[in-house]
PyMOL Python script that loads the backbone (N, CA, C, O; Angstrom):
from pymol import cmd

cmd.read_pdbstr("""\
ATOM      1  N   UNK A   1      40.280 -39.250 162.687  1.00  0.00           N
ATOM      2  CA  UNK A   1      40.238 -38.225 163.687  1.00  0.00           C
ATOM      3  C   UNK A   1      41.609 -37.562 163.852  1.00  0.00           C
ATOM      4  O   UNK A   1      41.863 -36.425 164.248  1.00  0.00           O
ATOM      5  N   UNK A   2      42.373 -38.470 163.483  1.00  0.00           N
ATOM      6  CA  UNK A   2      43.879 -37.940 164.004  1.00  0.00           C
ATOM      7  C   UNK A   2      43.943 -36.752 162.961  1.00  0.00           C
ATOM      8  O   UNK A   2      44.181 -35.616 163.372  1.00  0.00           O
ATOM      9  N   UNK A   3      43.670 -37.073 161.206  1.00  0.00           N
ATOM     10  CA  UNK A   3      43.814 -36.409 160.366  1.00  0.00           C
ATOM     11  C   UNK A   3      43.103 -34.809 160.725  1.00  0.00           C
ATOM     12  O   UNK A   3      43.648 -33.782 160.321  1.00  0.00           O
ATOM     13  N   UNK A   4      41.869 -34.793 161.507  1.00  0.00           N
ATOM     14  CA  UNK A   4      41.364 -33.259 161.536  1.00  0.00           C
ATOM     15  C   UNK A   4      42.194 -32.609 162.512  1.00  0.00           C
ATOM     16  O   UNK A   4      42.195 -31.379 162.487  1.00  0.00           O
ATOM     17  N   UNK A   5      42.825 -33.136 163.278  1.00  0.00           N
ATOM     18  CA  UNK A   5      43.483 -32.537 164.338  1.00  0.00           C
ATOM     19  C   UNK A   5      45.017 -31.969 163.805  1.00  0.00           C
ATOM     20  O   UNK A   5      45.593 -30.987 164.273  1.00  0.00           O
ATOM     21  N   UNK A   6      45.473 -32.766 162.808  1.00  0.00           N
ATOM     22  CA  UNK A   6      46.448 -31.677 162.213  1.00  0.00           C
ATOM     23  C   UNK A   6      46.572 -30.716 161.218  1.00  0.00           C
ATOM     24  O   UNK A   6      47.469 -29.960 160.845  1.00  0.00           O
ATOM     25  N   UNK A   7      44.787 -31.082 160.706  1.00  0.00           N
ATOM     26  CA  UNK A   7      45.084 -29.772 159.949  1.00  0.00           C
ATOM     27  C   UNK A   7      44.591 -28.665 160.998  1.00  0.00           C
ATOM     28  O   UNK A   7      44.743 -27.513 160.592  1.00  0.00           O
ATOM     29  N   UNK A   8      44.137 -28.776 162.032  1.00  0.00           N
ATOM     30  CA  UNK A   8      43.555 -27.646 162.745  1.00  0.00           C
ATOM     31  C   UNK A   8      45.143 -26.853 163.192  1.00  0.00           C
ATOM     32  O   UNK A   8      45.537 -25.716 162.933  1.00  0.00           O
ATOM     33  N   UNK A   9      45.704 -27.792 163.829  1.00  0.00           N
ATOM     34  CA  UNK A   9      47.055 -27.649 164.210  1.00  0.00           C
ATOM     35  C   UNK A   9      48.230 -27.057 162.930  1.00  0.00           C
ATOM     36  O   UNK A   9      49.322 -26.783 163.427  1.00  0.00           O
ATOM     37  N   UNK A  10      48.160 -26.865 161.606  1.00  0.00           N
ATOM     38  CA  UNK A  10      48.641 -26.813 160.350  1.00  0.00           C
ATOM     39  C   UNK A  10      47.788 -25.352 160.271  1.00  0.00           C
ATOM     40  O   UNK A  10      48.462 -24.359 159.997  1.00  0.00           O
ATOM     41  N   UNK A  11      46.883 -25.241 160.413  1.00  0.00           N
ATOM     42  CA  UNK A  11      45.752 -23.619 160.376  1.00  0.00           C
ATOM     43  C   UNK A  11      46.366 -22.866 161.264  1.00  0.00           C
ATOM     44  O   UNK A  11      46.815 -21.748 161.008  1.00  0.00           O
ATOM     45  N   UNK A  12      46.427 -23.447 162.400  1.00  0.00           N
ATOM     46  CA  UNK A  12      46.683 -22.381 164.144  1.00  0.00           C
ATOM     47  C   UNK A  12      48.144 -21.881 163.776  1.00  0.00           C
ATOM     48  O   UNK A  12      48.488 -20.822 164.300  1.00  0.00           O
ATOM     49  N   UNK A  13      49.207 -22.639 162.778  1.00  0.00           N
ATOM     50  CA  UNK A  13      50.387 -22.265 162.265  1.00  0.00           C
ATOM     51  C   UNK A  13      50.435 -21.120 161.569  1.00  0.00           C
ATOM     52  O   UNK A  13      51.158 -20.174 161.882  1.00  0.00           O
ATOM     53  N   UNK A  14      49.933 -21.135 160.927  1.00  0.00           N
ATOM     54  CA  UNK A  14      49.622 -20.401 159.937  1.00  0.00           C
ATOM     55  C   UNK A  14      49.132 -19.067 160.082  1.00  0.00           C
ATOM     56  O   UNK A  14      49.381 -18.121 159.335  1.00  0.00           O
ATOM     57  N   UNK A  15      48.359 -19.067 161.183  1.00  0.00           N
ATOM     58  CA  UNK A  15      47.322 -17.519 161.333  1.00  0.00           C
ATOM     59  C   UNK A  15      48.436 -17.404 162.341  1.00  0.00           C
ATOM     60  O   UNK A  15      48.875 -16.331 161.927  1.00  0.00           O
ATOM     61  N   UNK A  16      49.177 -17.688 163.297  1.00  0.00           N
ATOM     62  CA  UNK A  16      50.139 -17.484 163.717  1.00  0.00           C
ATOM     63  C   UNK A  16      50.785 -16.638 163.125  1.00  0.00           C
ATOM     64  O   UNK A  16      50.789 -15.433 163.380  1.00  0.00           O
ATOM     65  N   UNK A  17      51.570 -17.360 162.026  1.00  0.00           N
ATOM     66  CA  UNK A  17      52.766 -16.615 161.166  1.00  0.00           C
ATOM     67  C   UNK A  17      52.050 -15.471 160.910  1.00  0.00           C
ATOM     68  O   UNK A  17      52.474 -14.400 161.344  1.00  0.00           O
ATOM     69  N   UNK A  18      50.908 -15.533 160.199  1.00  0.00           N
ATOM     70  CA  UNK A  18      50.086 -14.114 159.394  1.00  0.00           C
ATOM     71  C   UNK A  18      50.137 -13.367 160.521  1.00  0.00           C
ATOM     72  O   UNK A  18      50.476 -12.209 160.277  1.00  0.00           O
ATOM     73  N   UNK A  19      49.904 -13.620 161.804  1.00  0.00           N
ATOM     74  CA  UNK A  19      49.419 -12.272 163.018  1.00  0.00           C
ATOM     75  C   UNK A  19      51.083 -11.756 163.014  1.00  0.00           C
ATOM     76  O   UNK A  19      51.244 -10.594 162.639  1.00  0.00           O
ATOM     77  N   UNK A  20      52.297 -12.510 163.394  1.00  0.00           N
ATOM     78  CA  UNK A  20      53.503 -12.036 163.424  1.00  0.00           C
ATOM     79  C   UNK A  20      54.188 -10.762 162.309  1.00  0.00           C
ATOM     80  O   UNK A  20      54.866  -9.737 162.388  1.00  0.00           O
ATOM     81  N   UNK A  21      53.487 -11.627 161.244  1.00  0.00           N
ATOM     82  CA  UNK A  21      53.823 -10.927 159.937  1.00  0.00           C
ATOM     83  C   UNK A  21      53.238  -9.288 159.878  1.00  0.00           C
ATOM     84  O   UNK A  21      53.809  -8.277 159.470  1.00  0.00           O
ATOM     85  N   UNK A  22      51.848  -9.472 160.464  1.00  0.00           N
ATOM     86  CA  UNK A  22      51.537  -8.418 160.319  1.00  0.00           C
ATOM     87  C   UNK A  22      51.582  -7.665 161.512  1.00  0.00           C
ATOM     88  O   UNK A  22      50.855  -6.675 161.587  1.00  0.00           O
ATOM     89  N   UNK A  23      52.618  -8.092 162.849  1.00  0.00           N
ATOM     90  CA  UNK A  23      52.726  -7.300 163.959  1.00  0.00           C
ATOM     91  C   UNK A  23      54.441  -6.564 163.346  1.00  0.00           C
ATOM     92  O   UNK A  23      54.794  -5.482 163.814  1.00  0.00           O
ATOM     93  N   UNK A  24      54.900  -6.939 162.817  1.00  0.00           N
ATOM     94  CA  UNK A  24      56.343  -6.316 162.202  1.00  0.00           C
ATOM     95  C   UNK A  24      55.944  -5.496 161.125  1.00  0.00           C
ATOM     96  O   UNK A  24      56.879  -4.789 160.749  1.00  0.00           O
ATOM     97  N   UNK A  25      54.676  -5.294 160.356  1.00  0.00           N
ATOM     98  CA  UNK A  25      54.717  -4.719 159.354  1.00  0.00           C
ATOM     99  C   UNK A  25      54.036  -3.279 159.713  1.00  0.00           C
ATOM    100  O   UNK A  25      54.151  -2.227 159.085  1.00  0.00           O
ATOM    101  N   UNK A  26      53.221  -3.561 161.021  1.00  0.00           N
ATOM    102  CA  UNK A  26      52.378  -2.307 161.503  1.00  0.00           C
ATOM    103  C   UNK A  26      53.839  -1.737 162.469  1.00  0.00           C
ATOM    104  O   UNK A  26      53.964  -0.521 162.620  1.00  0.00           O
ATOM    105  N   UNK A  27      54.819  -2.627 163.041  1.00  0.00           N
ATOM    106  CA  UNK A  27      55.930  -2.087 163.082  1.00  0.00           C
ATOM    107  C   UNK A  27      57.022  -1.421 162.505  1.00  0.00           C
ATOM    108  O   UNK A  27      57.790  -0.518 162.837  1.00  0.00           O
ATOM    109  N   UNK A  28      56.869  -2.070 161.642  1.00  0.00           N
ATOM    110  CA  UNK A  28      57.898  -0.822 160.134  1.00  0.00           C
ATOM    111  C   UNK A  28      57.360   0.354 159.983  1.00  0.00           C
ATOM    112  O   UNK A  28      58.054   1.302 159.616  1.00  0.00           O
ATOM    113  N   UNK A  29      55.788   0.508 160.288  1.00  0.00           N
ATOM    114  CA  UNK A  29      55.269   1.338 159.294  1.00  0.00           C
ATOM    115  C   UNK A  29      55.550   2.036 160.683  1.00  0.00           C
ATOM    116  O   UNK A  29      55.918   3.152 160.314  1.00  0.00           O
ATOM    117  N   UNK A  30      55.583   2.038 161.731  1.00  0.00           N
ATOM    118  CA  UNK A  30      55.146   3.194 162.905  1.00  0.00           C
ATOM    119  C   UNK A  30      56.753   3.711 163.054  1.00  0.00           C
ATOM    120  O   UNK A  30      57.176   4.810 163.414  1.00  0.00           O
ATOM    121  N   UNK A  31      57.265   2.858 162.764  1.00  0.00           N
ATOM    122  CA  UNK A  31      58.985   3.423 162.505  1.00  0.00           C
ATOM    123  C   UNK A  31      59.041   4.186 161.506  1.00  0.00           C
ATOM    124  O   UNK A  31      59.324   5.366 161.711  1.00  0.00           O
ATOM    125  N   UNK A  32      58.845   3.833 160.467  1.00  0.00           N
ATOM    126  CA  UNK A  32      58.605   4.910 159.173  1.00  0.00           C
ATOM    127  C   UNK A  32      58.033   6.607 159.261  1.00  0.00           C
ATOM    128  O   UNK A  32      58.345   7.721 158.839  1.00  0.00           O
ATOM    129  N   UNK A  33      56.987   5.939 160.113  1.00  0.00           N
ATOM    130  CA  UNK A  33      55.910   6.962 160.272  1.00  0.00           C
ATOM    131  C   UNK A  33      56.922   8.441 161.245  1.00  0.00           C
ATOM    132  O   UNK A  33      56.893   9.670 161.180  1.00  0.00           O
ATOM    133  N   UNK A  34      57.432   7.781 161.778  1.00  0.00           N
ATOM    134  CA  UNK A  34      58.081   8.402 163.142  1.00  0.00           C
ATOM    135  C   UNK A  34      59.061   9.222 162.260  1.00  0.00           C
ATOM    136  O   UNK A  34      59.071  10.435 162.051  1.00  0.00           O
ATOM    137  N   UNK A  35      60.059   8.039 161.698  1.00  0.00           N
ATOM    138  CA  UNK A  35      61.270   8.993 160.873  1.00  0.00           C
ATOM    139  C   UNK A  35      60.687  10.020 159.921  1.00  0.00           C
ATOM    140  O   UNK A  35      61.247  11.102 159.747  1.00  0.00           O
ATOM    141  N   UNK A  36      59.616   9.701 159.334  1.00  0.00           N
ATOM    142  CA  UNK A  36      59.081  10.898 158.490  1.00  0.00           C
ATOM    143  C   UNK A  36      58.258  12.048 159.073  1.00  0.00           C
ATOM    144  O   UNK A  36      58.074  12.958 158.264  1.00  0.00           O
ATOM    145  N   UNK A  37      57.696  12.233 160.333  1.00  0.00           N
ATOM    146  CA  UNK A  37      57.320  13.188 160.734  1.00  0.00           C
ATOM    147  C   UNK A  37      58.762  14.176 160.900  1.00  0.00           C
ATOM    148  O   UNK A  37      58.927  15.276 160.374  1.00  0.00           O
ATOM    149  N   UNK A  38      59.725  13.448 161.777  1.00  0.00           N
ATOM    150  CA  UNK A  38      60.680  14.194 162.252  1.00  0.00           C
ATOM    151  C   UNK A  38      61.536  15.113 161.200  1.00  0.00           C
ATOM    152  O   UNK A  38      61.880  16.282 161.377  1.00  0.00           O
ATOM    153  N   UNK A  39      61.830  14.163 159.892  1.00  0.00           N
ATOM    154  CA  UNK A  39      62.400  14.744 158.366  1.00  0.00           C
ATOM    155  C   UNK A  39      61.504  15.654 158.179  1.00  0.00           C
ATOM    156  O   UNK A  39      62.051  16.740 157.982  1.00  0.00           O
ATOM    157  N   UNK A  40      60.366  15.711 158.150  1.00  0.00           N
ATOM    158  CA  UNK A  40      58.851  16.800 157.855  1.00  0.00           C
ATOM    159  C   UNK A  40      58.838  17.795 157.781  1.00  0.00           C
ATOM    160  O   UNK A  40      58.612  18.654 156.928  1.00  0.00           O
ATOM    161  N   UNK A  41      59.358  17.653 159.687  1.00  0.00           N
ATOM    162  CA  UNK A  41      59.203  18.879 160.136  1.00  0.00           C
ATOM    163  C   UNK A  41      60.598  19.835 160.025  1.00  0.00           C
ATOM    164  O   UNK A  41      60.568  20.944 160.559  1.00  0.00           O
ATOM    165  N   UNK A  42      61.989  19.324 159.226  1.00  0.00           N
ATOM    166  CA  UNK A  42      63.093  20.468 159.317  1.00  0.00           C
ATOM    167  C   UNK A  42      62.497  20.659 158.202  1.00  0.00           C
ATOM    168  O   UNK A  42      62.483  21.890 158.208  1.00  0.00           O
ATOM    169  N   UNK A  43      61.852  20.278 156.982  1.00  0.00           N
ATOM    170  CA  UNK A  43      61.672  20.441 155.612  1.00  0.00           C
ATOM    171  C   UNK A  43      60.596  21.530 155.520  1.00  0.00           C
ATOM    172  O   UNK A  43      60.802  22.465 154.747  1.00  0.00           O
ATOM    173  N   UNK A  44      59.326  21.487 156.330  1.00  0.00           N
ATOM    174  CA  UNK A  44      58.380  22.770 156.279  1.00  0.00           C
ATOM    175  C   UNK A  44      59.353  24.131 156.735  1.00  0.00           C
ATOM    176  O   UNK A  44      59.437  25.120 156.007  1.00  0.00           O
ATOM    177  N   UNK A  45      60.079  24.012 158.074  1.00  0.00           N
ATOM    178  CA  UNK A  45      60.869  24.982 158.153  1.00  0.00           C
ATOM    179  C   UNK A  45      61.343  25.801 157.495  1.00  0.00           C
ATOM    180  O   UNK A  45      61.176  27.017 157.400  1.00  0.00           O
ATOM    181  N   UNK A  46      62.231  24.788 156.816  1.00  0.00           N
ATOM    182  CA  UNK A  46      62.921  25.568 155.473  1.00  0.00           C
ATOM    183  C   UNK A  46      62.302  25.978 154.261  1.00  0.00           C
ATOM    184  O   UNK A  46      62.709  26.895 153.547  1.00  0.00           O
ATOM    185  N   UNK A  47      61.079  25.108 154.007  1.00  0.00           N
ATOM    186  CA  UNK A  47      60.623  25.846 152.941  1.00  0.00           C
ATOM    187  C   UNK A  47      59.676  27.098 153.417  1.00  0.00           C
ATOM    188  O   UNK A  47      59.500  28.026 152.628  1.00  0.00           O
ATOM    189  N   UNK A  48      59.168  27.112 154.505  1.00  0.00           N
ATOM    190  CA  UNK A  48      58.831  28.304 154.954  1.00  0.00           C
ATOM    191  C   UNK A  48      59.542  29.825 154.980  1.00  0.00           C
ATOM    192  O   UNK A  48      59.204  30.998 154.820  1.00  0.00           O
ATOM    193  N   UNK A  49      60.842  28.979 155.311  1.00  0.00           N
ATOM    194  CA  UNK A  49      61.789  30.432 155.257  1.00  0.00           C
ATOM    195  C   UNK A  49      62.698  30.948 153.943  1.00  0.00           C
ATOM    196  O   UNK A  49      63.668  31.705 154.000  1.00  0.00           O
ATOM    197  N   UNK A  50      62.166  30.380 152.840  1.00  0.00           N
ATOM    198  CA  UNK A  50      62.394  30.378 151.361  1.00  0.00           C
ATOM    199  C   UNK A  50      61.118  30.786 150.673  1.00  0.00           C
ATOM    200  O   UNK A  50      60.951  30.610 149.466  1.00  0.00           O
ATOM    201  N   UNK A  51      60.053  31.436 151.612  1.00  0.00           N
ATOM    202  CA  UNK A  51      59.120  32.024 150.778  1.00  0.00           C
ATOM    203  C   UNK A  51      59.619  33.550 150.427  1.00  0.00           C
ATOM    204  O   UNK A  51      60.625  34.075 150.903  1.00  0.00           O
ATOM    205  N   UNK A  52      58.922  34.011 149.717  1.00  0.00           N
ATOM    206  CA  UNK A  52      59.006  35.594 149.600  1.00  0.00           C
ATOM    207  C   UNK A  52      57.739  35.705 148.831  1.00  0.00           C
ATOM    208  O   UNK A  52      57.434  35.241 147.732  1.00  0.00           O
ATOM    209  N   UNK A  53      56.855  36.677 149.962  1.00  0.00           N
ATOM    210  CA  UNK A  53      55.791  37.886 149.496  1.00  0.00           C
ATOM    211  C   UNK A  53      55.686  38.602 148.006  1.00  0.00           C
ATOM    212  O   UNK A  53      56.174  39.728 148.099  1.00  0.00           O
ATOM    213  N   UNK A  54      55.370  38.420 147.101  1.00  0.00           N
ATOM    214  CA  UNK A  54      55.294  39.333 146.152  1.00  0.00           C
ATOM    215  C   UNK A  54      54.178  40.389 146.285  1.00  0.00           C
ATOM    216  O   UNK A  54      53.130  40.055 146.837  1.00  0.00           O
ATOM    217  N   UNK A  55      54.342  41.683 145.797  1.00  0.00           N
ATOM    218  CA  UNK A  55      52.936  42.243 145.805  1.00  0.00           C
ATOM    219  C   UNK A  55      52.817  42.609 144.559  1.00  0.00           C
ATOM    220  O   UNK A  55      53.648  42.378 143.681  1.00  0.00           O
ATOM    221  N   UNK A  56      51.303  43.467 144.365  1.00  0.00           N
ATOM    222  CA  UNK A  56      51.145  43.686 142.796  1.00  0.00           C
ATOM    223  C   UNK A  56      51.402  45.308 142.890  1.00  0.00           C
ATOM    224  O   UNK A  56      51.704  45.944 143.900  1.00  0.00           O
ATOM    225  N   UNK A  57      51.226  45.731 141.740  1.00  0.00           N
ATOM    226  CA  UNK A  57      50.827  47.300 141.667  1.00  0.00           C
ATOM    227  C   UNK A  57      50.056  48.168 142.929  1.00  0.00           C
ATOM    228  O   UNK A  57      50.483  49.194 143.459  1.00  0.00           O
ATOM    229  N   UNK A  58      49.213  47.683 143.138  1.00  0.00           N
ATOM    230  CA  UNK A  58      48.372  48.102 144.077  1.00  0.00           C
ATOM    231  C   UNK A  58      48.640  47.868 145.384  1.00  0.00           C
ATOM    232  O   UNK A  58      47.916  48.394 146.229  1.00  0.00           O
ATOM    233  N   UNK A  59      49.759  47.014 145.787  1.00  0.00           N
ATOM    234  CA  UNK A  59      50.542  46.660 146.812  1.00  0.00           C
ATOM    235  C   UNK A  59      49.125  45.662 147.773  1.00  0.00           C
ATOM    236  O   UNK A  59      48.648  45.820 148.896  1.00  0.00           O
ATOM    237  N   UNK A  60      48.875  44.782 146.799  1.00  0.00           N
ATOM    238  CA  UNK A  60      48.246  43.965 147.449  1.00  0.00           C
ATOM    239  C   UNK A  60      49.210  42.322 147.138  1.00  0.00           C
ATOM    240  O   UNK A  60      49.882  42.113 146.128  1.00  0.00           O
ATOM    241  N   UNK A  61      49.050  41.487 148.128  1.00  0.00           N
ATOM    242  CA  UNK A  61      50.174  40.493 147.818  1.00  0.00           C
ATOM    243  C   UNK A  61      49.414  39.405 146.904  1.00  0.00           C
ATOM    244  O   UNK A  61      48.210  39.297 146.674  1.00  0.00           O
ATOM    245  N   UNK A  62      50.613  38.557 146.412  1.00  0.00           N
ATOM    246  CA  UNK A  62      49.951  37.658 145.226  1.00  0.00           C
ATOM    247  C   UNK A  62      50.065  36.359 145.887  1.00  0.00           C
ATOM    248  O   UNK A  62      50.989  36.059 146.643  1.00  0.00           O
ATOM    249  N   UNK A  63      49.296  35.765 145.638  1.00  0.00           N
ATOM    250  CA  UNK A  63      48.830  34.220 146.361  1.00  0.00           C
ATOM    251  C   UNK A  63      50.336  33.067 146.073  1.00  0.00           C
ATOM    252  O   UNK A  63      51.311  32.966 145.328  1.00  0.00           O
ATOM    253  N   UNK A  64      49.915  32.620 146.820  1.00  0.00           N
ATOM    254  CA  UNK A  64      51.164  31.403 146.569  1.00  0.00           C
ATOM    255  C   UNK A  64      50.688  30.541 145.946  1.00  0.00           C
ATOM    256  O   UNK A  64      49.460  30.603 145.901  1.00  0.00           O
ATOM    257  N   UNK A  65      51.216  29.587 145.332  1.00  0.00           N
ATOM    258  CA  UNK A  65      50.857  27.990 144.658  1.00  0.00           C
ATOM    259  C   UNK A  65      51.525  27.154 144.414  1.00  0.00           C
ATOM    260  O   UNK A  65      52.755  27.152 144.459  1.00  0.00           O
ATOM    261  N   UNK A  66      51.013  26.539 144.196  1.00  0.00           N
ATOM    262  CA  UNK A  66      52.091  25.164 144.332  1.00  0.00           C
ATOM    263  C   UNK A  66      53.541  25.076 144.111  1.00  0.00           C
ATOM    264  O   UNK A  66      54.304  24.452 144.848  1.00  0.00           O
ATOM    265  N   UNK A  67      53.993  25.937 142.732  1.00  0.00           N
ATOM    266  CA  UNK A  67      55.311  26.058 142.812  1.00  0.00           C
ATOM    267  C   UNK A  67      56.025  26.662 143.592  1.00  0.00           C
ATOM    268  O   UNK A  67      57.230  26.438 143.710  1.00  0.00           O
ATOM    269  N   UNK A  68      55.341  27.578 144.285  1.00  0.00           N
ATOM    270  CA  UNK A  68      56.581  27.930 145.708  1.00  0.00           C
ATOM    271  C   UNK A  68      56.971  27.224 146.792  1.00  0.00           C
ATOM    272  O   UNK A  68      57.763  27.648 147.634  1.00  0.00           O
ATOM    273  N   UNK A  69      56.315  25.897 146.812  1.00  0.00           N
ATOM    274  CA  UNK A  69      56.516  25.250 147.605  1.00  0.00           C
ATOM    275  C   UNK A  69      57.505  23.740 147.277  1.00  0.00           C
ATOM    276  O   UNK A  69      57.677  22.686 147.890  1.00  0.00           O
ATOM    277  N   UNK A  70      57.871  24.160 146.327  1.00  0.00           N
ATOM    278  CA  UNK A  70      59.016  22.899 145.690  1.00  0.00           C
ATOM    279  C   UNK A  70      59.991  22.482 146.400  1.00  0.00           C
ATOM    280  O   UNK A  70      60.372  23.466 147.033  1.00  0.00           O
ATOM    281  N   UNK A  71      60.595  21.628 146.656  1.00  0.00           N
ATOM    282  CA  UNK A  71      61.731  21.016 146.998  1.00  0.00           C
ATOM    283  C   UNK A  71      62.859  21.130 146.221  1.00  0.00           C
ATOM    284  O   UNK A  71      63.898  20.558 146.552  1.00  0.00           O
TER     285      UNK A  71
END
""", "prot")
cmd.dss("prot")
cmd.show_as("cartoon", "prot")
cmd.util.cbc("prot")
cmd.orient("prot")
């Protein structure tokens, strides 16, 4: 009897550590998350204000794609 009682006690350790582990890791990530919105948002800025309009002949404008939006 003694023996089931420490592995229960050896388990309750364990899912312990795992809940900790994964309360710091949903913590990194919301830190992460945070610093990268804030970087995000000077970076759309600027690439916003590094576009330029082209038009065609007909003075209709030409679509953007992916490469105008490079870093």
């Amino acid at each position: 009897m003694a023996g089931t009682s420490r592995t229960t006690f050896t388990k309750r350790q364990k899912e312990r550590a795992r809940q900790e582990k994964r309360a710091e890791k949903a913590q990194r990530k919301a830190e992460r998350k945070q610093l990268g919105d804030s970087e995000r948002g000077t970076t759309e800025s600027q690439a916003g204000a590094n576009l330029v309009v082209t038009l065609d002949e007909e003075g209709q404008p030409h679509g953007f794609d992916f490469h105008d939006f490079a870093r």
